[in-house]
ZALO-701890 format. One record per residue (C-alpha): residue number from 1; y negated, z negated, x negated. Coordinates in steps of 0.5 Angstrom, whole numbers. Layout:
BEGIN
  num     py     pz     px
  NUM      Y      Z      X
...
//
This chain:
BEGIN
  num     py     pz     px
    1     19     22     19
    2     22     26     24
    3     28     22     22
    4     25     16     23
    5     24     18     31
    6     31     21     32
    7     35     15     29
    8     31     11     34
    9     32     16     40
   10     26     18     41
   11     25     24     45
   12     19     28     41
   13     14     34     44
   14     18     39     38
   15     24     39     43
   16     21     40     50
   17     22     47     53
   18     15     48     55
   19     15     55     58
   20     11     56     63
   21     12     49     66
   22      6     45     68
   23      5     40     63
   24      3     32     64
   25      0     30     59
   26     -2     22     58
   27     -7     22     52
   28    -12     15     51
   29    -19     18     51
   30    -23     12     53
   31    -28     13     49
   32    -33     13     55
   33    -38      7     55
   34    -44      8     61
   35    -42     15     61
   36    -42     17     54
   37    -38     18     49
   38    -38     14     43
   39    -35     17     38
   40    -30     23     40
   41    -25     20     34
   42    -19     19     40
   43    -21     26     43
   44    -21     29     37
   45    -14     26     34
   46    -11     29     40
   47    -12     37     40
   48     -6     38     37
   49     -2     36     42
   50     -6     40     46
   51     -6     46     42
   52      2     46     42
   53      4     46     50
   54     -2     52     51
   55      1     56     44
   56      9     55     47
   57      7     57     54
   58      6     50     58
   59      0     49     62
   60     -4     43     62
   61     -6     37     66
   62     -9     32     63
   63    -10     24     64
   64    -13     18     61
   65    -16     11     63
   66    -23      9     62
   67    -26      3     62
   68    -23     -2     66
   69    -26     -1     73
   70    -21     -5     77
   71    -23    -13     78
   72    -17    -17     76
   73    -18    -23     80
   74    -20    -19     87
   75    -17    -12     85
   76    -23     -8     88
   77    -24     -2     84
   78    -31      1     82
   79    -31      8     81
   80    -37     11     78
   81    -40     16     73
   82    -40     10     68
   83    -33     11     68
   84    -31     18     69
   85    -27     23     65
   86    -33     29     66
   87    -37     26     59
   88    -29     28     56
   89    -29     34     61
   90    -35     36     58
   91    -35     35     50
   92    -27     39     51
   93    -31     45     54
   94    -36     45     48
   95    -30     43     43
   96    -26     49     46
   97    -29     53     50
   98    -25     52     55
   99    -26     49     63
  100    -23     44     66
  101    -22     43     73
  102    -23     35     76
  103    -21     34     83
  104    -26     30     87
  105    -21     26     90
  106    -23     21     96
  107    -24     13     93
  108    -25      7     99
  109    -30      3     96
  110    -26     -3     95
  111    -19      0     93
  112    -21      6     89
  113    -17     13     90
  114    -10     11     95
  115     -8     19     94
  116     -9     26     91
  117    -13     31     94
  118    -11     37     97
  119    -16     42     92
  120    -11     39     86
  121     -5     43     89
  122     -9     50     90
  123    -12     48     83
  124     -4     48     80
  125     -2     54     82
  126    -10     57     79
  127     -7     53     74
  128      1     57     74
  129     -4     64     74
  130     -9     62     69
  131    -15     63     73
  132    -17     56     70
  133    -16     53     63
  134    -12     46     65
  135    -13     41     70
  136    -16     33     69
  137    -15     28     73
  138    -20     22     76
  139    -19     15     71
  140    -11     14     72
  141    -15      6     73
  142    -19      9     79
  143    -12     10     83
  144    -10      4     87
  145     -2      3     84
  146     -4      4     76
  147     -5     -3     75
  148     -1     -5     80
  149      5    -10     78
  150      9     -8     84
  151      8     -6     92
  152      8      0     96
  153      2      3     92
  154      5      3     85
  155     10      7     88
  156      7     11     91
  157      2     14     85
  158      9     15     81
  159     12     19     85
  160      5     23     87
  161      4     25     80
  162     11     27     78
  163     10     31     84
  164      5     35     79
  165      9     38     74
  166     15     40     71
  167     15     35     64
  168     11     29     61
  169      8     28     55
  170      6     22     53
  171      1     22     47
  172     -3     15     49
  173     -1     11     42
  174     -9      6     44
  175     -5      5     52
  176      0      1     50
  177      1     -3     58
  178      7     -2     63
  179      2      2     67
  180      5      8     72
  181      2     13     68
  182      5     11     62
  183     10      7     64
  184     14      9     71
  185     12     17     71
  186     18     18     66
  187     23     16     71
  188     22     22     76
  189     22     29     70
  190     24     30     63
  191     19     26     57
  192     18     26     50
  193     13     24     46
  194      6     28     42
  195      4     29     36
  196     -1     23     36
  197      4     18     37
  198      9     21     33
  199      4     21     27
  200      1     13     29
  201      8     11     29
  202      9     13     23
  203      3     10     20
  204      5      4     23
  205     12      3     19
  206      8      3     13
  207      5     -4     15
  208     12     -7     19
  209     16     -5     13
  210     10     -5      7
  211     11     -3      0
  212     10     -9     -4
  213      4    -12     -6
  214      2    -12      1
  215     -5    -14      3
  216     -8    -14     11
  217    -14    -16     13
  218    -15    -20     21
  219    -21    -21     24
  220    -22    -23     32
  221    -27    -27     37
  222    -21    -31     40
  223    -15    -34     35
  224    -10    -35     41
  225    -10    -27     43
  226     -8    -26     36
  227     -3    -32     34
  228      3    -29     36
  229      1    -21     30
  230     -2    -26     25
  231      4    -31     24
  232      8    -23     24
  233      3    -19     19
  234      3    -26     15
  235     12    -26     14
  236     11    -19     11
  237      4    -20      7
  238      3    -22      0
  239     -5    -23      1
  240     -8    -25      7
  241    -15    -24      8
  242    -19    -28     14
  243    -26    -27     19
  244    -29    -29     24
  245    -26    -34     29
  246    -19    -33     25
  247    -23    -35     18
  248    -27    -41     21
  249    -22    -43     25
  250    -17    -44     19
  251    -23    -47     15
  252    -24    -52     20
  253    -16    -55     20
  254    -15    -54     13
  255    -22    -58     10
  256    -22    -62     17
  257    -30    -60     18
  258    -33    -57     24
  259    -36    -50     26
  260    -41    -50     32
  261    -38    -46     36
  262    -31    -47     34
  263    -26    -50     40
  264    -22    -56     39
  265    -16    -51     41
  266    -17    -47     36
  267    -18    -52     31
  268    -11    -55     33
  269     -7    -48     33
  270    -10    -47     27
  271     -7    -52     24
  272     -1    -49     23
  273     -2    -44     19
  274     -6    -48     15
  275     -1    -53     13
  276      5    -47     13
  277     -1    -43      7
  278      0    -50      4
  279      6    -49      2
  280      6    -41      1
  281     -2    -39     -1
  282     -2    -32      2
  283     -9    -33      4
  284    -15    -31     -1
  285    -20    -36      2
  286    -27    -32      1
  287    -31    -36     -3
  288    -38    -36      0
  289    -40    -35      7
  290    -46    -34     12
  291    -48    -40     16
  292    -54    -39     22
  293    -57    -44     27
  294    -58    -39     31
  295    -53    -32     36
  296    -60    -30     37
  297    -61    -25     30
  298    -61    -26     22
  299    -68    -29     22
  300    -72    -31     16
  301    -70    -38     15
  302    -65    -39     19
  303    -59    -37     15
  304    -56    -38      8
  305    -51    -37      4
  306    -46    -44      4
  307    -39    -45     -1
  308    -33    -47      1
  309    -32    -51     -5
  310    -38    -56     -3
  311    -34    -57      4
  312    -32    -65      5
  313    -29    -68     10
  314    -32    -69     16
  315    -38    -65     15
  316    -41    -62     21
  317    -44    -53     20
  318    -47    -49     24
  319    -45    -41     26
  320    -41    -38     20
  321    -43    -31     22
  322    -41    -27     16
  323    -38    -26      9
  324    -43    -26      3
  325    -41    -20      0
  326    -41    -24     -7
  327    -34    -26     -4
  328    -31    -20     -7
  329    -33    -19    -13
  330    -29    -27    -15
  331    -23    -26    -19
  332    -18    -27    -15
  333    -21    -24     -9
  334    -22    -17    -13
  335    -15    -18    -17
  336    -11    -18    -11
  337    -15    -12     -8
  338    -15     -8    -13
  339     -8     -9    -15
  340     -5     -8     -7
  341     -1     -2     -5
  342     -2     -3      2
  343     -8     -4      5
  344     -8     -6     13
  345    -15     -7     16
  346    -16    -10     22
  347    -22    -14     23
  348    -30    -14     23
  349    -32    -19     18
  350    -39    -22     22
  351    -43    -22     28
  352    -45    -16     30
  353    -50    -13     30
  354    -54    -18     25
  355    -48    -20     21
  356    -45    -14     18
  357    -46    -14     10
  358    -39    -17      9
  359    -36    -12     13
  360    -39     -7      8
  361    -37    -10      2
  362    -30    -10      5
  363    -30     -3      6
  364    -33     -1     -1
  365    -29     -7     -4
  366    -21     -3     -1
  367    -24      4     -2
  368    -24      2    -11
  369    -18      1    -10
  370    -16      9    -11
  371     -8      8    -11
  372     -6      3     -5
  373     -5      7      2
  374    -11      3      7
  375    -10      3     14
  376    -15      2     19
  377    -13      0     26
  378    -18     -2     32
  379    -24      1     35
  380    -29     -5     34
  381    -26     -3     26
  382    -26      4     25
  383    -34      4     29
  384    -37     -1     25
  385    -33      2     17
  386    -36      9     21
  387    -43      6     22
  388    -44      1     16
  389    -41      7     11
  390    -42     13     14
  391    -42     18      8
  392    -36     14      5
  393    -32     14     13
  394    -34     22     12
  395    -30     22      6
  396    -25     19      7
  397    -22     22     15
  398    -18     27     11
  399    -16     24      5
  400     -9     22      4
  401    -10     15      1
  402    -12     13      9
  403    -11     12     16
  404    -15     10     22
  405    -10      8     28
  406    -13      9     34
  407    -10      4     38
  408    -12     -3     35
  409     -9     -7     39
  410     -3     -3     39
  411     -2     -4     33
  412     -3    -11     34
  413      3    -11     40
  414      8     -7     35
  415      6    -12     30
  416      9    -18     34
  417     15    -15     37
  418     17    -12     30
  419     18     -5     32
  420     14      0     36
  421     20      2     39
  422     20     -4     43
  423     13     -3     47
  424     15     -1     53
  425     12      5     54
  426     15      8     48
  427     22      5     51
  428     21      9     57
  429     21     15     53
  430     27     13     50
  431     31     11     56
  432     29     18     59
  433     32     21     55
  434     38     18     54
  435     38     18     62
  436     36     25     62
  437     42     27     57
  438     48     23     62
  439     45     28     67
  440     47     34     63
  441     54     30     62
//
């Protein structure tokens, strides 16, 4: 597959001379949530790369956003232990056994961290002389600049990080924003792509230039965020299964009845892709679903299971909160589960915490299918496979026949622009190294 990245000129880890070079590393660790780590499945994906700059010589500074501290309507940024990188710093120190030195750099109370703090520059050199094990940085999104559009402050944090190290490694495929950590710090050194983004952009041509018959599955809260990835992943699947919002949305446009909690906006742009599946019958329509009257739990009495062959105009339901696991096992379904070659996931199928069993029944539904190659993208999907099929997830995380992505909405970006290459991120690696090769002309 290297292949694939040098065609598109991507600059890549394996070609960096890293020998005694301070190397900044962009990893996606946010995987923090009230100062806990929820699942180490993103930190774990990137030892790798971690491994490779020490074993050639380099000496690491790391960095990783976590949470979103900064309030986008006043841009006040709240730093505190709930968004913190040390619950990572900690969990690397057991893993690896090895410190981590995190700079106490001065945050003002509105507008988080405006500089970096003297004590990381006597860190480097402690670092050159491995008298420490690496360095990790405070939240990049605790730094006023990050998020920044423009100004001053964007400026200045790009400047004030390449003045850190000698090379840029970015192996943050979850963080796919323009941001300066991710974005402006490849304009000042040499940068190249680690082993993580490498592997996921790899991964990700299987669904942007699937094997036939390709099945995707696409859930979300919200239809408007995901009309522009559903429209793209729907050219290129031959089946298409629906959830949630996306799921009730369509139903609701297509039999002309309405779903509490189902917007009218939803409804209307549902309707497109309604009328265009009428022509092309992609979407595999789950036979039976669960209705509720209530959000607040799956109470006794207060849900039950409806058919879709019993809708008719104008008829007026309740919450639809889950797929009935029967809706599985119906020929068609099963028949286009069974016979794909590739599957794509990115979707929980109910209202969680309470409406799960749908979501289950997927999962064991794909994983009969012992031949197709199944990828899973999206934290939200990857945690509830994790918890609603534990020993199933344990088995499968080094089988060859999956892949979790660990950036959903990524995928989801990648999948709308039509290449990975085009994120802006992985475009700036590019264009460094195409300016980095004129320079040596």
């Amino acid at each position: 597959m290297q292949n694939l990245h040098r065609k598109n000129n991507l600059p890549l880890i394996q070609d960096a001379d890293l020998n005694g070079k301070v190397v900044l590393i962009r990893f996606d660790h946010n995987v923090v949530k009230n100062g806990i780590i929820k699942d180490p499945f993103r930190i774990d994906k990137t030892l790798g790369t971690l491994y490779y700059i020490i074993d050639r010589g380099g000496r690491p500074i790391l960095m990783t956003h976590v949470g979103r501290p900064r309030d986008k309507k006043t841009g006040q940024i709240t730093c505190n232990d709930e968004n913190s990188v040390q619950s990572i710093v900690d969990y690397l120190h057991r893993k690896l056994n090895v410190e981590f030195y995190v700079p106490e750099c001065e945050a003002d109370e509105e507008f988080g961290i405006s500089g970096l703090c003297s004590t990381i520059y006597r860190a480097i050199g402690e670092l050159k002389d491995r008298k420490i094990g690496g360095i990790y940085l405070p939240n990049t999104r605790w730094f006023r600049g990050e998020e920044e559009e423009k100004g001053f402050f964007r400026d200045n944090f790009a400047v004030l990080l390449s003045d850190l190290a000698d090379v840029y490694v970015n192996d943050a495929f979850g963080s796919w924003q323009p941001h300066v950590s991710t974005y402006d710090i490849t304009k000042f050194m040499p940068s190249y792509a680690g082993f993580l983004m490498q592997h996921e952009i790899e991964n990700l041509n299987s669904v942007l230039n699937p094997e036939k018959p390709f099945l995707a599955v696409i859930a979300g809260s919200k239809y408007d965020t995901k009309i522009g990835p559903l429209y793209a992943i729907y050219e290129k699947a031959d089946h298409l299964i629906l959830g949630g919002v996306l799921y009730n949305a369509y139903l609701c446009a297509k039999y002309g009845i309405s779903i509490k909690g189902i917007s009218d906006e939803d409804i209307e742009a549902a309707k497109k892709l309604a009328a265009i599946d009428n022509t092309k019958k992609k979407i595999l329509e789950m036979p039976y679903i669960v209705e509720s009257d209530t959000l607040d739990g799956k109470l006794e009495g207060k849900y039950r299971t409806i058919a879709v062959s019993d809708f008719k105009e104008g008829d007026q339901y309740e919450y639809i909160l889950d797929i009935d696991p029967k809706s599985f096992t119906v020929a068609q379904v099963e028949s286009a589960l069974m016979g794909a070659k590739i599957i794509f996931v990115n979707a929980v199928m109910g209202f969680t915490p309470h409406f799960s069993n749908g979501s289950k029944a997927l999962d064991e539904a794909i994983d009969r299918n012992k031949t197709a190659f199944k990828m899973y993208g999206g934290g939200d999907t990857l945690q509830e496979f994790k918890n609603l099929c534990p020993g199933l997830y344990l088995s499968v995380l080094d089988d060859k026949q999956y892949y979790f992505l660990t950036g959903g909405g990524t995928v989801l970006k990648a999948i709308e622009e039509g290449s990975p290459y085009r994120l802006k991120p992985i475009q700036a690696l590019i264009e460094n190294k195409e300016h980095m090769g004129n320079i040596r002309k």
